[in-house]
C-alpha positions in Angstrom: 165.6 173.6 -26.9 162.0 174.0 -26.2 160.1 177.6 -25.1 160.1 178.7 -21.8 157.5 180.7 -22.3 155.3 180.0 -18.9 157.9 179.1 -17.2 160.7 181.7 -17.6 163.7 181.3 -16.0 162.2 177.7 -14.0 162.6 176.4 -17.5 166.4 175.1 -16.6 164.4 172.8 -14.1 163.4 170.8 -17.2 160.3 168.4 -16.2 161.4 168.1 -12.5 159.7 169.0 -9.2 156.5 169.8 -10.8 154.3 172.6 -12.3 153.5 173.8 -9.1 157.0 174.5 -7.7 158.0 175.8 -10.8 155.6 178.6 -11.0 156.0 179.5 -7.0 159.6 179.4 -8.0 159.1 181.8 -11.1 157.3 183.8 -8.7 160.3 185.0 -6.6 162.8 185.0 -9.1 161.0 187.5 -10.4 160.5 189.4 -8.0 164.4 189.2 -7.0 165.3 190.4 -10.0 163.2 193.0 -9.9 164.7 196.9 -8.9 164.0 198.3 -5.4 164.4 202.0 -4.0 166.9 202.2 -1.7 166.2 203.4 2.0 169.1 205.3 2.7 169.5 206.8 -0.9 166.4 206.5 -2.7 168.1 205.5 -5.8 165.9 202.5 -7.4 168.6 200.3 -8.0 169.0 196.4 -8.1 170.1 194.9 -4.4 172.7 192.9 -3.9 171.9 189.8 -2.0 174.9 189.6 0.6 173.6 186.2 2.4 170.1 185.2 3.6 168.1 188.4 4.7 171.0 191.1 4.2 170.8 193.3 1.3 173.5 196.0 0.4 172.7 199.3 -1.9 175.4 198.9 -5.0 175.3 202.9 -5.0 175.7 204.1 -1.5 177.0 200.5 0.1 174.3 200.9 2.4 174.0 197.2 4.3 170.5 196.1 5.8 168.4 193.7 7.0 165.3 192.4 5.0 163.2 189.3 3.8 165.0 186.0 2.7 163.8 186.0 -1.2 163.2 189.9 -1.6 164.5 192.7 -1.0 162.5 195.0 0.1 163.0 198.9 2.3 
């Protein structure tokens, strides 16, 4: 297995779709993965992607509306 060390977790996409794609990919996996403060709580937690553009707080099971890729208050 070769490094992934530019591209992270984009690596699994072996040489397909391109540097480019890969890297805007990278880009939001990141910050996905990333932990948010809650609006309700304020708890900086990691939100739970429900379905496109609804996010739920794994603390207070708070459910609301945001961007597609990223959650965000």
């Amino acid at each position: 297995m070769g490094k992934t060390k530019v591209v992270g977790e984009t690596g699994s996409y072996g040489a397909r779709y391109g540097m480019t794609v890969r890297r805007r990919a990278l880009k939001i996996l990141k910050k996905r993965h990333e932990k948010v403060a809650c609006p309700r709580c304020g708890k900086l937690v990691l939100m739970k992607r429900l379905s496109v553009g609804v996010w739920t707080c794994p603390s207070c099971a708070y459910t609301y509306a945001g961007p597609a890729h990223v959650a965000k208050a």
